[in-house]
MDAnalysis code that builds the backbone (N, CA, C; Angstrom):
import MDAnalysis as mda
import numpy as np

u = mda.Universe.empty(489, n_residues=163, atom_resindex=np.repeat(np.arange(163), 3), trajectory=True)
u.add_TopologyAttr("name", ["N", "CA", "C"] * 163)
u.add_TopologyAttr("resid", np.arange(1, 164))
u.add_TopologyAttr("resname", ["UNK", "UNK", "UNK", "UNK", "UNK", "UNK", "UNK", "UNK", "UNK", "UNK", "UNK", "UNK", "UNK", "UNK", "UNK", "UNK", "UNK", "UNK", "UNK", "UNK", "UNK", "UNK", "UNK", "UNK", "UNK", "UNK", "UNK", "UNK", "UNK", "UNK", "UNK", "UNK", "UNK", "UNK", "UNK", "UNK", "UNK", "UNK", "UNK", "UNK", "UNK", "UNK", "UNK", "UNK", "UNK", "UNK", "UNK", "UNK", "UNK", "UNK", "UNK", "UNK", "UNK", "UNK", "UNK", "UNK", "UNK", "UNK", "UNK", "UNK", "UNK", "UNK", "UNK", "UNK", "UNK", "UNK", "UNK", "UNK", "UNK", "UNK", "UNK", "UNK", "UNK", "UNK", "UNK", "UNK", "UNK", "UNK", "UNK", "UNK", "UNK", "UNK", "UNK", "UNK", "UNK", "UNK", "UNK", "UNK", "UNK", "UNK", "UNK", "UNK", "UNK", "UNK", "UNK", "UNK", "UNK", "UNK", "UNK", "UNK", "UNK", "UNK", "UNK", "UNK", "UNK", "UNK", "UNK", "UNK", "UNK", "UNK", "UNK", "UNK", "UNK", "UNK", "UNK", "UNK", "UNK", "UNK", "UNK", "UNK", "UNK", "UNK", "UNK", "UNK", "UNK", "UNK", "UNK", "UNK", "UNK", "UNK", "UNK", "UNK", "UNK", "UNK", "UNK", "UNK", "UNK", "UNK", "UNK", "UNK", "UNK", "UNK", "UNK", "UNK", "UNK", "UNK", "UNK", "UNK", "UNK", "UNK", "UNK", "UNK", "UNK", "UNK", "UNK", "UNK", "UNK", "UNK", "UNK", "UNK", "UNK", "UNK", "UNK"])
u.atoms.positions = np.array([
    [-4.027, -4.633, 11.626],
    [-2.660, -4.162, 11.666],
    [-2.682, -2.728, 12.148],
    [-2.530, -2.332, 13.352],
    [-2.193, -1.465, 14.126],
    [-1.382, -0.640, 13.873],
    [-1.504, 0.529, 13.219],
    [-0.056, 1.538, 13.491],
    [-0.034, 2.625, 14.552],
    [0.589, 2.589, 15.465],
    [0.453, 3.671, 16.551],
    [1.062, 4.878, 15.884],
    [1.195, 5.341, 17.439],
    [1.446, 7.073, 17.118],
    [0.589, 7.882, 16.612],
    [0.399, 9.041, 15.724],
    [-0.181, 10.022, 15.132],
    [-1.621, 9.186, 14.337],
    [-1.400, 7.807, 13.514],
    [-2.296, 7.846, 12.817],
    [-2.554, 6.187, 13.294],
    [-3.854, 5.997, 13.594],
    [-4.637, 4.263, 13.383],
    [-4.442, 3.571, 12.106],
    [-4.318, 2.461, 12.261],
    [-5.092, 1.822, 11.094],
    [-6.309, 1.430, 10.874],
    [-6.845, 1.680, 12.327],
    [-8.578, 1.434, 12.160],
    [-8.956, 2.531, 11.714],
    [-8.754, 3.586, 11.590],
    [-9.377, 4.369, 11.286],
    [-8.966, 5.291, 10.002],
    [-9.591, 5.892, 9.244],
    [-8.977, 7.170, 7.915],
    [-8.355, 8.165, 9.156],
    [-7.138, 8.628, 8.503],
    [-6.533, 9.502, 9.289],
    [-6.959, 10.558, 9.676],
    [-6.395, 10.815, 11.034],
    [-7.714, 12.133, 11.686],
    [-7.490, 13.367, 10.709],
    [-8.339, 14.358, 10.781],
    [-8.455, 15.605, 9.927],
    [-6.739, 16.642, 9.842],
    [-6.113, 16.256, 11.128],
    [-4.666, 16.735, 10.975],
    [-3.614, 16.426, 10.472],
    [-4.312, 15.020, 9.964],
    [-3.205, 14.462, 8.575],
    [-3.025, 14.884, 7.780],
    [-1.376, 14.505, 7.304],
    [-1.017, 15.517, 6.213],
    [-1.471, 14.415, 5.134],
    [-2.248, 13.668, 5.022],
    [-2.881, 12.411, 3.989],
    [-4.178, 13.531, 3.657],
    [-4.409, 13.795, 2.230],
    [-5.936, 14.433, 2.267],
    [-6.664, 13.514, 1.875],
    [-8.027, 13.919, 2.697],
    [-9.104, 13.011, 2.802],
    [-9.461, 12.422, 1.012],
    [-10.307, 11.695, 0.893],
    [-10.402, 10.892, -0.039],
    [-11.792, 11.887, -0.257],
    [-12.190, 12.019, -1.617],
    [-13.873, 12.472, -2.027],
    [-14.838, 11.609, -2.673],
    [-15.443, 11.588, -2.172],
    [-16.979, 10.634, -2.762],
    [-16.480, 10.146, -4.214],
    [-16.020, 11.095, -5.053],
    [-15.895, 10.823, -6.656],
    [-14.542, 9.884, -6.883],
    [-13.911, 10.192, -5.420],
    [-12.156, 9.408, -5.459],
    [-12.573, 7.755, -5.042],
    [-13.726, 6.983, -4.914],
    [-13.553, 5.811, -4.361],
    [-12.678, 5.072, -4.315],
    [-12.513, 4.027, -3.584],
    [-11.557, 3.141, -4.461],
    [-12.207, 1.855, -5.278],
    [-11.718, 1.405, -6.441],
    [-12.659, 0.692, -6.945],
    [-12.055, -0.732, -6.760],
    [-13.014, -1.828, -7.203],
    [-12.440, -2.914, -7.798],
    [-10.905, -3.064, -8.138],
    [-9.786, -3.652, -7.380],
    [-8.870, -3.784, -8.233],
    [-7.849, -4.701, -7.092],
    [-7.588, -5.676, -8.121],
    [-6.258, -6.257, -7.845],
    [-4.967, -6.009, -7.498],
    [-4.460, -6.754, -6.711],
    [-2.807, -6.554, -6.411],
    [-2.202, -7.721, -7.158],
    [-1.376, -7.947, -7.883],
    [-0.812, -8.954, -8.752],
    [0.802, -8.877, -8.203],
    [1.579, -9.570, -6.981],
    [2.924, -9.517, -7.384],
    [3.564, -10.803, -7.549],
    [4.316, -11.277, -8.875],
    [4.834, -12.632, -8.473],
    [5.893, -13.092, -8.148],
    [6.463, -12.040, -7.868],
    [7.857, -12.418, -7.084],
    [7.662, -12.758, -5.543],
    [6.390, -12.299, -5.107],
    [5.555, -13.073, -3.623],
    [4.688, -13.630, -3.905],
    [4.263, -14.038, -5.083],
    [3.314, -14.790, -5.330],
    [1.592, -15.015, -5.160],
    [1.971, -13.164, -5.037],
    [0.427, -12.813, -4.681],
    [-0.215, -12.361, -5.883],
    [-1.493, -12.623, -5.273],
    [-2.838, -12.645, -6.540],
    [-3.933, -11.968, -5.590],
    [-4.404, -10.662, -5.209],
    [-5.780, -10.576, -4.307],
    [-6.053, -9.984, -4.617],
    [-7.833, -9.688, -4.478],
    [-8.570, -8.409, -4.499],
    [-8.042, -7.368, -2.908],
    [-7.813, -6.340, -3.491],
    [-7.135, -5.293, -2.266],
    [-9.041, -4.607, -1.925],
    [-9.645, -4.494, -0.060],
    [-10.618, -4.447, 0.023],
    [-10.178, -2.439, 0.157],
    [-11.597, -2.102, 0.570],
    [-11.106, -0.566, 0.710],
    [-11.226, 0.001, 2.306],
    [-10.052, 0.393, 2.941],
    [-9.690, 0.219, 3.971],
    [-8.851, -1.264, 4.253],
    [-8.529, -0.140, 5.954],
    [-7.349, -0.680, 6.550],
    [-7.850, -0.881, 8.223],
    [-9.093, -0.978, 8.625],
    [-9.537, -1.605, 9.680],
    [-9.253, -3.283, 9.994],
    [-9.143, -3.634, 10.940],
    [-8.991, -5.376, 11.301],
    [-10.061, -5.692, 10.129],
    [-11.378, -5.702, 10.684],
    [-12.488, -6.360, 9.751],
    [-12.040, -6.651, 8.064],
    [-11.578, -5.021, 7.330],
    [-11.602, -5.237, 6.483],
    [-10.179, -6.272, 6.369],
    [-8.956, -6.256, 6.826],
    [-7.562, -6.597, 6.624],
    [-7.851, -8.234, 6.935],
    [-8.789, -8.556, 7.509],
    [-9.624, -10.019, 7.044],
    [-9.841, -10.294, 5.795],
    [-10.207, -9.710, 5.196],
    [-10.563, -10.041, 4.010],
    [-9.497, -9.554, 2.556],
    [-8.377, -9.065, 2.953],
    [-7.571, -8.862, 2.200],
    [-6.777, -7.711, 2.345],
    [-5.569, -7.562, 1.682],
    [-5.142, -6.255, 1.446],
    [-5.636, -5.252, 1.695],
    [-5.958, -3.839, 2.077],
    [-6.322, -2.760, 2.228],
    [-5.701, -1.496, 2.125],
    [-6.826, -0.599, 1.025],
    [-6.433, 0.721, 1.144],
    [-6.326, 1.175, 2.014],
    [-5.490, 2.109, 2.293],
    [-5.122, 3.626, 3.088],
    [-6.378, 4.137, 2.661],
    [-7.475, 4.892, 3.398],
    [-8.455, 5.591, 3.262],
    [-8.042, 6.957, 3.011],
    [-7.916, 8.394, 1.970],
    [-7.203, 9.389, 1.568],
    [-6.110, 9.000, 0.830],
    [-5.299, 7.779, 0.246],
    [-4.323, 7.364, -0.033],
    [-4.465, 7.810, -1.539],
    [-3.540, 7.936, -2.465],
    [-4.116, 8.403, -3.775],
    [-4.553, 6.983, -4.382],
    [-5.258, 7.009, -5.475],
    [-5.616, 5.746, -6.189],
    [-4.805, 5.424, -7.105],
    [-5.154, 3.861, -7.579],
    [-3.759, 3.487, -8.500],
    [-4.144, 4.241, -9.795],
    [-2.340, 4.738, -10.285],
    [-1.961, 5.421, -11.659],
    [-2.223, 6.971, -11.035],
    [-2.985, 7.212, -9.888],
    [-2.928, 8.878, -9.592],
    [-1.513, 9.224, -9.140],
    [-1.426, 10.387, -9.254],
    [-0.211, 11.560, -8.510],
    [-0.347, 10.994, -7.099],
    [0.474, 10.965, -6.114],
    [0.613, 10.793, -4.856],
    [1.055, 9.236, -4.106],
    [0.813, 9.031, -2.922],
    [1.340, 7.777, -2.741],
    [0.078, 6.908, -2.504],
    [-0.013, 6.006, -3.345],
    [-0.915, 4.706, -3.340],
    [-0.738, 3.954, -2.373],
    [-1.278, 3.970, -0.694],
    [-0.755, 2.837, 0.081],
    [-1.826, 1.768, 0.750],
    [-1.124, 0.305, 0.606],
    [-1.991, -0.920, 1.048],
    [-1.111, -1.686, 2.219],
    [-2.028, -1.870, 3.412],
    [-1.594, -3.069, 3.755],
    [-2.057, -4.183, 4.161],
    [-1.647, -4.815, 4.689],
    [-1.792, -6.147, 4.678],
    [-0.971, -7.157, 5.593],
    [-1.923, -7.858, 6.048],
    [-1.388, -9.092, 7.214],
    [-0.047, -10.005, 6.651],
    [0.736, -10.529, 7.552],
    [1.732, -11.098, 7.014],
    [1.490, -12.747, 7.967],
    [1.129, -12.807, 8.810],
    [1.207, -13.899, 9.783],
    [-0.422, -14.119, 9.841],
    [-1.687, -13.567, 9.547],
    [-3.057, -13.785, 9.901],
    [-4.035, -13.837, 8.951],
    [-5.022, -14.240, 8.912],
    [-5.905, -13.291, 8.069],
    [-5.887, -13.758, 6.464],
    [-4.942, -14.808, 6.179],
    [-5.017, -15.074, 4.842],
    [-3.313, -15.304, 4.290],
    [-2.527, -14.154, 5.307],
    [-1.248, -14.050, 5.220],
    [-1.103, -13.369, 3.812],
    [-1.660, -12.459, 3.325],
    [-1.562, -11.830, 1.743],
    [0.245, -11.374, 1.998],
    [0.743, -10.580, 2.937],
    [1.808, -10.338, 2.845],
    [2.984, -11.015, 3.271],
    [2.131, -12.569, 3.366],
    [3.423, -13.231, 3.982],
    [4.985, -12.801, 3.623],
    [5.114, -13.233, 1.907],
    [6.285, -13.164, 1.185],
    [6.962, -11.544, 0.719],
    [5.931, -10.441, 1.742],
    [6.742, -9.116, 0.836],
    [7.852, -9.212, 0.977],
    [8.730, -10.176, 1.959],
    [10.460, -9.312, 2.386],
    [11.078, -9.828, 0.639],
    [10.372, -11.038, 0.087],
    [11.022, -11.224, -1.260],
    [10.672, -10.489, -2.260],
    [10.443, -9.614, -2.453],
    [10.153, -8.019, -3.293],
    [11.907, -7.109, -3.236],
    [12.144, -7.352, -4.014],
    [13.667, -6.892, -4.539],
    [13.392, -5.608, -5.207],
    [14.549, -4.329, -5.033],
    [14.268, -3.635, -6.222],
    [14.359, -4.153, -7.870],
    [13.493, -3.576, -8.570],
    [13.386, -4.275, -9.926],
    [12.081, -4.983, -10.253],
    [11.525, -5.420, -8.588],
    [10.859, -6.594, -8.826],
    [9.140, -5.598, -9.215],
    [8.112, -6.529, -9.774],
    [6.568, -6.003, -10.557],
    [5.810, -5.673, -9.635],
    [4.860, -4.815, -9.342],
    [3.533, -4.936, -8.805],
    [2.995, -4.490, -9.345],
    [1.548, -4.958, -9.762],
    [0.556, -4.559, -10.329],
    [-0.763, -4.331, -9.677],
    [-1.745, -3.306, -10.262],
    [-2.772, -3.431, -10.011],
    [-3.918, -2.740, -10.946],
    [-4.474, -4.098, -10.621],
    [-5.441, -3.678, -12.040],
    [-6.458, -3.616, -11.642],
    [-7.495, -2.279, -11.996],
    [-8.512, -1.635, -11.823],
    [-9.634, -2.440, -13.043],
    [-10.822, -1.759, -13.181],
    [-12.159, -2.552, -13.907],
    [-11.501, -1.797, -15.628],
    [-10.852, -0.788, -15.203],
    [-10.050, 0.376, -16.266],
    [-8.833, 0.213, -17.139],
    [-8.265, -0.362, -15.938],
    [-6.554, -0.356, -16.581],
    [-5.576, -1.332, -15.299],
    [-4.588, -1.113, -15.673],
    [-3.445, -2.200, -15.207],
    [-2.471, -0.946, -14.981],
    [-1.894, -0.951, -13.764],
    [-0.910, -0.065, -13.201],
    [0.070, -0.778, -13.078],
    [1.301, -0.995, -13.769],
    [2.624, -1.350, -13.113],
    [3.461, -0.361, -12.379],
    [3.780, -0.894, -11.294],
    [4.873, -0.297, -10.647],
    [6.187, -1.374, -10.274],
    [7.519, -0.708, -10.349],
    [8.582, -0.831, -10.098],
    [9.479, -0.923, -8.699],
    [9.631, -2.256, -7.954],
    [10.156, -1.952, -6.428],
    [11.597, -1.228, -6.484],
    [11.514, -0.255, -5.867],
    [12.483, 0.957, -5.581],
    [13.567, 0.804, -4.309],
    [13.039, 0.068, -3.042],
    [13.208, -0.059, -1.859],
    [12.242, -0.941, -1.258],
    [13.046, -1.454, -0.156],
    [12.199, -2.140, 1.062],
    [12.935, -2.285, 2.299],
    [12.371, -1.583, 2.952],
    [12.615, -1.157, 4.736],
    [12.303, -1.567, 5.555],
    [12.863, -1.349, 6.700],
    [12.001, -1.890, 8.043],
    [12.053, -0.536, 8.467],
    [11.047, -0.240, 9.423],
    [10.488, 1.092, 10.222],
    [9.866, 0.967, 11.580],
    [10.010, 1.634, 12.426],
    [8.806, 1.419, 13.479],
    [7.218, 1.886, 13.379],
    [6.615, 0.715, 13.603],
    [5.339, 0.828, 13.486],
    [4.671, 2.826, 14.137],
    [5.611, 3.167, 14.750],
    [5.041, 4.788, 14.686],
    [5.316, 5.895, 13.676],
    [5.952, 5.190, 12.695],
    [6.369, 5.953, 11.852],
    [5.359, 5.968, 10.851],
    [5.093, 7.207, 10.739],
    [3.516, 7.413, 9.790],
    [3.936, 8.162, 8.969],
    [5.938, 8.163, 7.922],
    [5.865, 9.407, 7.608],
    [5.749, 8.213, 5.870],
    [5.732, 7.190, 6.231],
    [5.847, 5.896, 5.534],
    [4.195, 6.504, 4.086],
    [3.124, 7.023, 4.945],
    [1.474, 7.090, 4.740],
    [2.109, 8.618, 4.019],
    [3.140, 9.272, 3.834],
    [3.112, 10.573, 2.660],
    [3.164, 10.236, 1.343],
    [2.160, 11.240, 1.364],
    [2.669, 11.485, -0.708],
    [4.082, 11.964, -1.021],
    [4.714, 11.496, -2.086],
    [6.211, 12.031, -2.303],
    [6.638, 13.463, -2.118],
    [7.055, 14.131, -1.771],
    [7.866, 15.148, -1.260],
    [7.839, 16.214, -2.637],
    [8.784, 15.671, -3.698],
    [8.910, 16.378, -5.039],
    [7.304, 16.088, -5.832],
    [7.268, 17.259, -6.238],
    [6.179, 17.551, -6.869],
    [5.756, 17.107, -8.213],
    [7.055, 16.695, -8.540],
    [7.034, 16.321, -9.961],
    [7.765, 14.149, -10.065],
    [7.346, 13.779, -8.648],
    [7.673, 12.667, -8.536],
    [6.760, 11.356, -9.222],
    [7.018, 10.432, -9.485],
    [6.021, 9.642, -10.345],
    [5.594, 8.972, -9.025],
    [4.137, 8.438, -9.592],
    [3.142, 8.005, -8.806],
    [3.724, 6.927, -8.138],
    [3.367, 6.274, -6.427],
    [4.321, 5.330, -5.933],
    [3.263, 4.516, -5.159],
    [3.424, 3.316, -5.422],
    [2.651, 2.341, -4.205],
    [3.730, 2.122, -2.643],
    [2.936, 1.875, -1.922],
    [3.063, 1.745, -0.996],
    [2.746, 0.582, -0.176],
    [3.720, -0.576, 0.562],
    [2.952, -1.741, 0.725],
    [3.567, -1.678, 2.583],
    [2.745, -2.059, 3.450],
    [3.384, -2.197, 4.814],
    [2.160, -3.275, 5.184],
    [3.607, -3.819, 6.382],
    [2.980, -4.875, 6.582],
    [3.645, -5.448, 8.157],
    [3.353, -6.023, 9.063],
    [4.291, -6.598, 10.197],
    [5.419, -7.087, 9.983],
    [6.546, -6.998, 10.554],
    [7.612, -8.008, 10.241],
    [7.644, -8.984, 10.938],
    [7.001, -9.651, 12.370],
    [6.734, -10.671, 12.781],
    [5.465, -10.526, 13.827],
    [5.039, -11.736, 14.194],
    [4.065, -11.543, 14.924],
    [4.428, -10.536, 16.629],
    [3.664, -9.739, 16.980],
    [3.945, -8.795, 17.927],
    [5.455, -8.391, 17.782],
    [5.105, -7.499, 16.943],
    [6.350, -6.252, 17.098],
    [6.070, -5.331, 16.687],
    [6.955, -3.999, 17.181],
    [6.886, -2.590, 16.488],
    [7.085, -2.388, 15.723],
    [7.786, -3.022, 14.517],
    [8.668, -2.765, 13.542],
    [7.447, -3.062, 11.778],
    [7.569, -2.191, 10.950],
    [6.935, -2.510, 9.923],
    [7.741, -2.762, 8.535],
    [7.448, -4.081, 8.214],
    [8.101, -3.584, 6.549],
    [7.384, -2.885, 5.245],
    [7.829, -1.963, 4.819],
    [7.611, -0.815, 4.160],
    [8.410, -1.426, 2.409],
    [7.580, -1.208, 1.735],
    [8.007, -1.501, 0.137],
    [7.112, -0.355, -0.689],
    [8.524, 0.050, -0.467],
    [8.340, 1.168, -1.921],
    [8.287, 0.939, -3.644],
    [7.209, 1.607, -4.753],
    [7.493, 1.344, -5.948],
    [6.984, 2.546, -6.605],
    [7.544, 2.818, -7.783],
    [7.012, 3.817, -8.876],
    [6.804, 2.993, -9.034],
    [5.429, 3.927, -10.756],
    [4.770, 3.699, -11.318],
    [5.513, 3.462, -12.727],
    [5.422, 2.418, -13.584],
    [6.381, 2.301, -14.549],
    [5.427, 3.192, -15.876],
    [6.054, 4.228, -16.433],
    [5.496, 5.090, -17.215],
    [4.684, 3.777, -18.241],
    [3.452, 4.327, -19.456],
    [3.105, 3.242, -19.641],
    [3.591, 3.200, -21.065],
    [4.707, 3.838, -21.719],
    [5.384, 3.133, -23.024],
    [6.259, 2.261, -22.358],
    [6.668, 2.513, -20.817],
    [7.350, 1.254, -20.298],
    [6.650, -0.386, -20.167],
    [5.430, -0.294, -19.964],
    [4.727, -1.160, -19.610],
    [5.219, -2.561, -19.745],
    [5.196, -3.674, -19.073],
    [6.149, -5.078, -19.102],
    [4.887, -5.289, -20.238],
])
């Protein structure tokens, strides 16, 4: 899954991204994407190259990790590859995503879901306000060959909220 303009998806974003790089100690680990309002269940791999987006979901390389400060972003094929994102357009605000690490279980809350052009990389920022709660990030094609990406936004549901 290709994003033009400023940033690849084959690649961690070049050094002039406003995404900061990821550190040896930041891996990403083991962890699931759980949503069942699309009816997904996968291990999310780490990265967002073709190769890896074969094999599942993929981190944003620099992306924050789940339950950190910043924006958590994955994507994922909708038409190839397994189709993990076939069903995001049915992600409603309100609706669950989870992801659970070897550690803990992150819920987040869908906020929004957009369509964008695939050059729009402003989709790959950490939230703006400083004091914003942690947010996943899900993009994905909206049909086979096009510019256009769907984008699903979620906080992090504080965890005395926890479902």
């Amino acid at each position: 899954m290709a994003m033009r303009g400023k940033a690849q998806a084959e690649n961690a974003p070049a050094a002039s991204s406003p995404i900061r790089a990821a550190s040896p100690a930041r891996e990403w680990p083991p962890t699931r994407i759980i949503a069942p309002d699309m009816g997904l269940d996968a291990v999310v791999v780490s990265g967002v190259s073709e190769s890896a987006l074969r094999r599942g979901p993929g981190h944003w390389p620099g992306s924050a990790l789940p339950g950190q400060p910043g924006n958590c972003v994955i994507a994922g094929h909708r038409n190839v590859y397994g189709s993990y994102f076939y069903r995001v357009d049915e992600l409603l605000p309100g609706s669950l995503i989870t992801l659970r690490t070897p550690d803990d279980s992150f819920n987040y809350q869908v906020v929004q879901s957009h369509t964008v052009a695939d050059t729009d990389v402003s989709v790959l920022q950490p939230p703006a306000q400083k004091d914003a709660p942690p947010q996943l990030t899900l993009i994905t094609c909206t049909v086979r060959r096009t510019t256009t990406r769907i984008v699903v936004t979620a906080h992090l549901v504080p965890p005395e909220e926890k479902f």
